[in-house]
N, CA, C and O atoms as CSV, one atom per row, in Angstrom:
chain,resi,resn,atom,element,x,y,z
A,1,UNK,N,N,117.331,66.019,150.643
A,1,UNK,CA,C,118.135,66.810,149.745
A,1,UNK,C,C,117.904,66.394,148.290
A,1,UNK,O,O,117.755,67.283,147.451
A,2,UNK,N,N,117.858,64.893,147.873
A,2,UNK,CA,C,117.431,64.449,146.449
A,2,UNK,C,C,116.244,64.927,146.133
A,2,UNK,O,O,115.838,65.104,144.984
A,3,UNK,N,N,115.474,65.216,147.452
A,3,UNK,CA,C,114.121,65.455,146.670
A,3,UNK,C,C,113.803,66.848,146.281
A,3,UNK,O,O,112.872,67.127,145.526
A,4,UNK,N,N,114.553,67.660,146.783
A,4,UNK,CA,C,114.508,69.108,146.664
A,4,UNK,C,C,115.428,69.109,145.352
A,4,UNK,O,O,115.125,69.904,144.462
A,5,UNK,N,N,116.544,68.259,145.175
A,5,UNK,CA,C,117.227,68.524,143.946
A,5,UNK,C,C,115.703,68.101,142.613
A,5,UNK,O,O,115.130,68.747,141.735
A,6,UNK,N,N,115.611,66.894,143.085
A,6,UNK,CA,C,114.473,66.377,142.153
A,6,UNK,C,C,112.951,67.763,141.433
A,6,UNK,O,O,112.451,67.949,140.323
A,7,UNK,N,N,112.787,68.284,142.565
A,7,UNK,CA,C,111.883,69.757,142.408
A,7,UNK,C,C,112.418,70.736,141.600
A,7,UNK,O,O,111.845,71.272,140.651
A,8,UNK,N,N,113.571,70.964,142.017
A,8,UNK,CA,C,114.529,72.172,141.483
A,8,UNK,C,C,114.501,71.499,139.635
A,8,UNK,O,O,114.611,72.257,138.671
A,9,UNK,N,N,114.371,70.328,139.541
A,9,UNK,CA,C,115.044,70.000,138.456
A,9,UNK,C,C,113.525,70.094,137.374
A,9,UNK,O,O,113.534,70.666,136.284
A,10,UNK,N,N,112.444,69.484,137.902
A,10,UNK,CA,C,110.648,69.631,137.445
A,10,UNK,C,C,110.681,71.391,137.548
A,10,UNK,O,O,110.064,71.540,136.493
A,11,UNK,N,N,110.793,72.037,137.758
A,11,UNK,CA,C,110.543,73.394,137.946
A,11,UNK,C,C,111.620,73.954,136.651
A,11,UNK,O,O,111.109,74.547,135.701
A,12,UNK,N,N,112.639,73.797,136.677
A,12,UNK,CA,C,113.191,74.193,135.430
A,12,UNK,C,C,113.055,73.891,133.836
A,12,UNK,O,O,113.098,74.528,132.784
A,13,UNK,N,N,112.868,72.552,134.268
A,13,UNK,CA,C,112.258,71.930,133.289
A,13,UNK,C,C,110.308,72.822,132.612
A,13,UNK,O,O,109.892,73.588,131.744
A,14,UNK,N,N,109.919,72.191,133.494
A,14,UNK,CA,C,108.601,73.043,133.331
A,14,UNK,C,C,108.712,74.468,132.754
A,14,UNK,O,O,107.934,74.892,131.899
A,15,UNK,N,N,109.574,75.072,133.197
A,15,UNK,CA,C,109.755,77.017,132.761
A,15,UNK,C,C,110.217,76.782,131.868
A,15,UNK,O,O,109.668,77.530,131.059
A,16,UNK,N,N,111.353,75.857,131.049
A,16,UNK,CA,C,111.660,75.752,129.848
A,16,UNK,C,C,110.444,75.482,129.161
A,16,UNK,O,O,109.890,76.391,128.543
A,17,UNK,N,N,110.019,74.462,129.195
A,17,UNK,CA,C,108.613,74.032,128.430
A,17,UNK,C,C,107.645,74.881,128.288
A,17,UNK,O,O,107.102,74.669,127.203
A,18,UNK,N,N,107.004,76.013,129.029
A,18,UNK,CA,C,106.604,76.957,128.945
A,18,UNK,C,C,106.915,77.616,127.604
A,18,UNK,O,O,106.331,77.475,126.529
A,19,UNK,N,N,108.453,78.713,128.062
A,19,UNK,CA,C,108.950,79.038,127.071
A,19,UNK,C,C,109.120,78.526,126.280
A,19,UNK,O,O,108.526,79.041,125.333
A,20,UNK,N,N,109.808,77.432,125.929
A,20,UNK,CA,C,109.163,77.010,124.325
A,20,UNK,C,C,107.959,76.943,123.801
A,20,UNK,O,O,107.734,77.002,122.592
A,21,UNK,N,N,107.299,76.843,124.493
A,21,UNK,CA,C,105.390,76.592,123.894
A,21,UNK,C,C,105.233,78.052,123.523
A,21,UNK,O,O,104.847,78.359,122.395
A,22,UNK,N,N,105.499,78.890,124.367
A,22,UNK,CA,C,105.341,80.271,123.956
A,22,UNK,C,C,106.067,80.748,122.625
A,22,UNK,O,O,105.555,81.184,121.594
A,23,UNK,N,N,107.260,80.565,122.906
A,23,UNK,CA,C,108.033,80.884,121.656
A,23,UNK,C,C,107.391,80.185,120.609
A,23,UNK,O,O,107.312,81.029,119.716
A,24,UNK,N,N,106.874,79.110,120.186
A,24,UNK,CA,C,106.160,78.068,119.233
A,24,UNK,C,C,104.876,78.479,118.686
A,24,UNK,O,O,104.442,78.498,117.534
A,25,UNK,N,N,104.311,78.850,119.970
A,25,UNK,CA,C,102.940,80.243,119.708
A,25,UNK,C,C,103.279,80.818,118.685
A,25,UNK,O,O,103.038,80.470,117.529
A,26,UNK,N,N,104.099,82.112,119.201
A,26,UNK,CA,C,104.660,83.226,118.564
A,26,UNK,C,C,104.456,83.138,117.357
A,26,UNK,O,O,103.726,83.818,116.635
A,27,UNK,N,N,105.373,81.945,117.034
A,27,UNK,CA,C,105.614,81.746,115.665
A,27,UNK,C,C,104.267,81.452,114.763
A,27,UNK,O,O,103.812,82.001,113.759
A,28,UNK,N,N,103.845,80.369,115.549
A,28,UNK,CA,C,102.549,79.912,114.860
A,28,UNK,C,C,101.980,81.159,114.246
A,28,UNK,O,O,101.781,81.323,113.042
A,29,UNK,N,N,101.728,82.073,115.269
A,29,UNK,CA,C,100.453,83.256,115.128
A,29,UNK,C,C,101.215,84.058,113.816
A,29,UNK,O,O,100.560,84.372,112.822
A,30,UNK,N,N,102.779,84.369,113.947
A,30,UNK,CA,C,103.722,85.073,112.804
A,30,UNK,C,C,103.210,84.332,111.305
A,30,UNK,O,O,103.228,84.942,110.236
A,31,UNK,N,N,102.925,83.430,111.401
A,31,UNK,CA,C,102.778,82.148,110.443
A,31,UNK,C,C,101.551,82.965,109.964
A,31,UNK,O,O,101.501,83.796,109.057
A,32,UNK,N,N,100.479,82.486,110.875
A,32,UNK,CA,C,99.433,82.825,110.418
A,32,UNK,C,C,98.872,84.146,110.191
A,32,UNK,O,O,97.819,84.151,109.554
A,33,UNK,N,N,99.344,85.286,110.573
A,33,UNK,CA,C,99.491,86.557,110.001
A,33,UNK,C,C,99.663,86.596,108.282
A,33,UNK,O,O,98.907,86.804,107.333
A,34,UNK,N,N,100.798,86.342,108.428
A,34,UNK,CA,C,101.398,86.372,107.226
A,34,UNK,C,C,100.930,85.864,105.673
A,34,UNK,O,O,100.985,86.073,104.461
A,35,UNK,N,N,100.405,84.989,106.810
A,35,UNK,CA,C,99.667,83.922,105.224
A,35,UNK,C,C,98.595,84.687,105.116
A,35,UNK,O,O,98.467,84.862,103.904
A,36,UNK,N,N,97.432,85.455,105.878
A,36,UNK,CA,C,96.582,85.587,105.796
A,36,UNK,C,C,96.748,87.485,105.339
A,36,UNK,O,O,95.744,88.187,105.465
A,37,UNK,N,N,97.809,87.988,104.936
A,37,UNK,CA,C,98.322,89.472,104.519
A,37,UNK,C,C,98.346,89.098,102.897
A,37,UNK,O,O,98.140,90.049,102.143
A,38,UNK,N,N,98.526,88.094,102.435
A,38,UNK,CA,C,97.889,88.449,100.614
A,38,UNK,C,C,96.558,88.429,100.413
A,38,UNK,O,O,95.923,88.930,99.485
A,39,UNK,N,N,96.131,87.744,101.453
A,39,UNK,CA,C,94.307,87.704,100.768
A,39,UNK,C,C,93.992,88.898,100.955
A,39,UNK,O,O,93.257,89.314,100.059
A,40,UNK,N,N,94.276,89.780,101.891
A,40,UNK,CA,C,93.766,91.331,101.911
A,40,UNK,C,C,94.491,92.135,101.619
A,40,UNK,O,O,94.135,93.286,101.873
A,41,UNK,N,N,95.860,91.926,100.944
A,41,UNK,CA,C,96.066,93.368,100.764
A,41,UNK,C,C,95.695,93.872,98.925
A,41,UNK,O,O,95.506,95.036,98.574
A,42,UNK,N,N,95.674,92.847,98.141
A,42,UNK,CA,C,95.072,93.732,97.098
A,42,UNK,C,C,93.547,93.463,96.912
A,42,UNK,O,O,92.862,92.441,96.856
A,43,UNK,N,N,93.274,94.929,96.834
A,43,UNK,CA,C,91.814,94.746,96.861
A,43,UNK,C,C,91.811,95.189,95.175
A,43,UNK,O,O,92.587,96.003,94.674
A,44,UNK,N,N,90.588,94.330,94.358
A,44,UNK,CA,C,90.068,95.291,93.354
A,44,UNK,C,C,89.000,95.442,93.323
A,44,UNK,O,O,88.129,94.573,93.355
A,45,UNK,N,N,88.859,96.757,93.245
A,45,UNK,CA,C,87.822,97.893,93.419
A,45,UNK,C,C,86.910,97.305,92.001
A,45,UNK,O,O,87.119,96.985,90.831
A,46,UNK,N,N,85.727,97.415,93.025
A,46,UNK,CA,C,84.323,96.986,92.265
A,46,UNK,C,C,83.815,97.906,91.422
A,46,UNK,O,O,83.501,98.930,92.029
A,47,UNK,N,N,83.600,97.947,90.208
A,47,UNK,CA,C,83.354,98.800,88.971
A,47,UNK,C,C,81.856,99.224,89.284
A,47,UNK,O,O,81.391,98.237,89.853
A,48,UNK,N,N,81.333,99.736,89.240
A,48,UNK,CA,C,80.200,100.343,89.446
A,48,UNK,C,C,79.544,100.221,88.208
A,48,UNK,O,O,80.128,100.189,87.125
A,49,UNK,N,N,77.882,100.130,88.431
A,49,UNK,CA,C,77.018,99.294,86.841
A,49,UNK,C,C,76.931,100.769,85.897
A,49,UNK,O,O,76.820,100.532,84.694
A,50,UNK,N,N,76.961,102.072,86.218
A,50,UNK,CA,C,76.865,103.122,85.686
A,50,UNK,C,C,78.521,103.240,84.279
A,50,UNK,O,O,78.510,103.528,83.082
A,51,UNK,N,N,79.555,102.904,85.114
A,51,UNK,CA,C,80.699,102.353,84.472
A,51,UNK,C,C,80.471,101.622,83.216
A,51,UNK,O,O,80.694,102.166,82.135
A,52,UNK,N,N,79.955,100.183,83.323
A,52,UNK,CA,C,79.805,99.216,82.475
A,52,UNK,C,C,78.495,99.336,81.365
A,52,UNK,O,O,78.261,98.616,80.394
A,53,UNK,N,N,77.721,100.539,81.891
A,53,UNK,CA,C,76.742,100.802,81.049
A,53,UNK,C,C,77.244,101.589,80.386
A,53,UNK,O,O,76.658,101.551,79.304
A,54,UNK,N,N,78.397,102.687,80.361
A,54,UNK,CA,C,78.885,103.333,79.313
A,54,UNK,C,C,80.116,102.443,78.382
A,54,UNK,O,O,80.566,102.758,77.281
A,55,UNK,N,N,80.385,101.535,79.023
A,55,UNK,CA,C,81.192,100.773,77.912
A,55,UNK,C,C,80.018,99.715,76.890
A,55,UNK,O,O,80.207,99.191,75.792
A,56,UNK,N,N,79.076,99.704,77.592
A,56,UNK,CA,C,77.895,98.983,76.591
A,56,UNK,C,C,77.610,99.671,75.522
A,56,UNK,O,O,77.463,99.201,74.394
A,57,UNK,N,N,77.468,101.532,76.045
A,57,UNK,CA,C,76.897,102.274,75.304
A,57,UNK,C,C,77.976,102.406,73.717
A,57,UNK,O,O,77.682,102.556,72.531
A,58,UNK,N,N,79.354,102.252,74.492
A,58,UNK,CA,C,80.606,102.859,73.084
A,58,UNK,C,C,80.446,101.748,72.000
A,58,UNK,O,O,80.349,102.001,70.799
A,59,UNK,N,N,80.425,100.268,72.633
A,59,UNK,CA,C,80.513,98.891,72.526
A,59,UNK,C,C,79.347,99.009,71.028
A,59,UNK,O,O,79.467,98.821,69.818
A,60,UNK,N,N,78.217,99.435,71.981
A,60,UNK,CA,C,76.981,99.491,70.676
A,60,UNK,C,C,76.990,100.309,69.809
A,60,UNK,O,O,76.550,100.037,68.691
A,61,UNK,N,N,77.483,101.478,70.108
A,61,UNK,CA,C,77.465,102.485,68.613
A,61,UNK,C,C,78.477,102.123,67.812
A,61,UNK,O,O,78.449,102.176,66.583
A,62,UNK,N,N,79.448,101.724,68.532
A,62,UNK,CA,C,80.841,101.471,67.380
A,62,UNK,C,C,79.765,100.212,66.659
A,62,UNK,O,O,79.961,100.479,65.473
A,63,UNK,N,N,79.205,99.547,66.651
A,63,UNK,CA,C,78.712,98.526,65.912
A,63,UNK,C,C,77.621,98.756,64.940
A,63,UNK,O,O,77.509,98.013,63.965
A,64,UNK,N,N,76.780,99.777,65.154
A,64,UNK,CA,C,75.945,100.638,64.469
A,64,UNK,C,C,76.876,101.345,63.337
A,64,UNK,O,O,76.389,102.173,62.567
């Protein structure tokens, strides 16, 4: 009978431990989502060289 109590008691134990590891996961991964949602959400858009050649172009006549 102790030893079946003794089982009953490793088995609950164990399913707790589980669930916490899981729940601990969870979080971890929430963690790491999160941190990793500013590096991508602003993007700035790459100017194109056709762009920067007309600000060369204003750049130089205003100086002329």
């Amino acid at each position: 009978m102790i030893a079946m109590l003794h089982f009953a008691t490793l088995v609950i134990a164990t399913m707790f431990a589980v669930a916490a590891a899981a729940a601990f996961n969870w979080l971890l991964l929430q963690a790491t989502f999160r941190m990793m949602r500013p590096a991508t959400a602003k993007r700035i858009p790459v100017r194109t060289a056709l762009v920067r050649g007309a600000e060369l172009a204003r750049a130089f006549a205003a100086q002329r």
